[in-house]
Residue, then its C-alpha position, 0 to 999 in steps of 0.5 A: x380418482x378424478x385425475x386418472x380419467x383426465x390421464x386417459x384423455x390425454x393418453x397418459x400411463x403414469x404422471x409423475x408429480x413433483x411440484x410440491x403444491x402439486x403433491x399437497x393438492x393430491x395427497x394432502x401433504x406438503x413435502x419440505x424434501x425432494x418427493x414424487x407423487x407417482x400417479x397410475x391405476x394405483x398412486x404413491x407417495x415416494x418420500x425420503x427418511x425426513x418427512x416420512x413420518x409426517x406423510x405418513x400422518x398425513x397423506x391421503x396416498x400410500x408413502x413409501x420411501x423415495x427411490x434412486x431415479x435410476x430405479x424409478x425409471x427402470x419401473x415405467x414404460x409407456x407415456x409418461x407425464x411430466x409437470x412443466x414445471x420440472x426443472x430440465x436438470x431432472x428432465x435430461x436426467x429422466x430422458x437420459x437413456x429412458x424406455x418410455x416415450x414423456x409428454x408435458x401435461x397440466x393436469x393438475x393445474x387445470x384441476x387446481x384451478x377450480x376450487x371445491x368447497x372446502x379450498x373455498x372455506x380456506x381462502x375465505x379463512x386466509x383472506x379474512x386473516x389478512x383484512x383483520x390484519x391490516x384494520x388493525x394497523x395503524x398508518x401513523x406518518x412516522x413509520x416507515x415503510x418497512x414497519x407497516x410491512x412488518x405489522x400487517x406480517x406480524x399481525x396476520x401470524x396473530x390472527x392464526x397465518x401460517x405465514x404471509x403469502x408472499x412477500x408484502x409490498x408498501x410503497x409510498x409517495x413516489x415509490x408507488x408508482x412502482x407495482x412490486x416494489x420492495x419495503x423501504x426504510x422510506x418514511x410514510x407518504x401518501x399515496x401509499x399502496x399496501x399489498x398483502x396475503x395471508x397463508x391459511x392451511x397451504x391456502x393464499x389470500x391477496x389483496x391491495x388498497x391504496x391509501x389516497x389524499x389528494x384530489x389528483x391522487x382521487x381522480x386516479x383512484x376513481x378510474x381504476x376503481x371504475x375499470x376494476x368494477x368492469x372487469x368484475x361485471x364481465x366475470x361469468x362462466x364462458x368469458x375469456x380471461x383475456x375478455x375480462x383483462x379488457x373490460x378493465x383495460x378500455x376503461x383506464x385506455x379510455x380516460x388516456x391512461x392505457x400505457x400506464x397500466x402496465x401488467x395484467x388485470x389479475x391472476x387465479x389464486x390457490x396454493x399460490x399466489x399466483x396460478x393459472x388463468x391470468x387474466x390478461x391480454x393473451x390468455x385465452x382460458x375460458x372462466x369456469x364455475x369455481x374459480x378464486x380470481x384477483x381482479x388488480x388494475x393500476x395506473x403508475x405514472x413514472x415518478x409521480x405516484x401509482x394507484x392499484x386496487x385488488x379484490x379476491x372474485x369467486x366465480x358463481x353465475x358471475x363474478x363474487x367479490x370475496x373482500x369485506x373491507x371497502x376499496x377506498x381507506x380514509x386513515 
């Protein structure tokens, strides 16, 4: 296994797994109960009674049946690694008394971060799911918030989601303006921002598109799409994260709107919405061949309206725009 030869460089006997979208990522199965992924010369799934049969089935890892920590423990020794995402409950736990030395590690991350073929069929699947979804729903004056929500979740499931990615975001008039609001019982009122994914096979999608009307409400629609453009021609192999964070930054710092701009330029996406690389000011990871980005700048001018526009990028020579649907919506 690929994994193992990144656990000799860092000098890592065993690896215990737990994030569950880690443990899928490996095995190919994602647990719904406590599992550990146990990663040595010879790995396995440790999973209890509920999911048993379904690991079984389904992963790529030989299961057995999960064992007490305590036991666990007693079966490791030298340099374990540990996931920074283990909550420190099970970390005390685990330290508590423990024959071996632990090391945090993101081994699996760093892995996840770049796609293969067919982590790539899944995202392109999940995001033409979700824009089939939202070209058929329609934007009527007189439905609220809540129920566009609702259309773009229940049509996506139509379309053959497992589920949306995460929670969709529709703002409108002056809740716009507010980059994670949550859907209200507001009726429509342009602009109106829609943000929105699908889940295809444990695979995300993630999009937004502003729905404009005036020319005040095209004036700012035209620099973030310009500042989304830049960052999308500064994506290539061996570009910081945080270089392409700037390429859309200046644009928008340009035209005097750079305190508005008020959260990163994008994210990876894969088995979850949001994974590592962020595109943003400090991140420092340097863009790989592979790798699935959002590109996402915005402008929010508090309690007038805000404009964000968000497109899936592919990682080639350059930067690849994985969305079909324009950036501009005339509804």
């Amino acid at each position: 296994m690929k994994i193992i030869d990144q656990m000799q460089k860092e000098n890592i006997d065993t690896l215990l797994i737990l994030n569950p979208n880690n443990i899928n990522y490996l095995a190919g199965f994602m647990p719904s109960a406590a599992s550990i992924l146990v990663v040595k010369d010879e790995p396995v799934l440790l999973t209890n009674q509920m999911d048993m049969e379904d690991a079984i089935l389904n992963s790529k890892i030989p299961v057995e049946e999960l064992k007490p920590l305590k036991e666990l423990k007693e079966s490791l020794n030298g340099v374990i690694g540990l996931e920074s995402s283990m909550n420190i409950q099970t970390f005390e736990r685990l330290k508590k008394d423990a024959p071996f030395e632990t090391k945090i590690t993101g081994i699996v991350e760093r892995m996840r971060s770049v796609k293969t073929n067919e982590e790539l069929k899944n995202i392109e699947k999940a995001l033409e799911i979700a824009e089939k979804a939202f070209k058929s729903t329609e934007f009527d004056d007189g439905k609220t918030e809540n129920e566009i929500g609702a259309e773009i979740e229940y049509n996506m499931r139509l379309n053959g989601a497992k589920k949306a990615s995460f929670d969709t975001i529709v703002a409108s008039g002056k809740r716009s303006s507010l980059p994670h609001a949550d859907v209200s019982m507001n009726k429509l009122e342009r602009p109106i921002v829609i943000d929105w994914g699908a889940l295809y096979n444990n695979y995300c999608s993630d999009t937004t598109r502003t729905i404009i009307e005036t020319e005040r409400h095209e004036e700012i629609f035209d620099i973030v799409l310009e500042a989304q453009k830049s960052a999308i021609a500064a994506i290539k192999p061996g570009v910081k994260a945080c270089e392409v964070d700037k390429a859309a930054r200046d644009v928008i710092t340009e035209y005097g709107y750079g305190e508005s701009f008020i959260h990163s330029t994008g994210h990876s996406v894969g088995l979850e919405v949001h994974e590592s690389p962020s595109l943003s000011k400090r991140d420092e990871t340097v863009i790989e061949k592979g790798m699935v980005l959002t590109v996402e700048p915005g402008i929010y001018l508090k309690d007038d309206f805000g404009v964000r526009i968000e497109d899936m990028v592919y990682v080639t020579n350059k930067g690849r725009v994985l969305n079909k649907i324009d950036a501009k919506i005339n509804v």
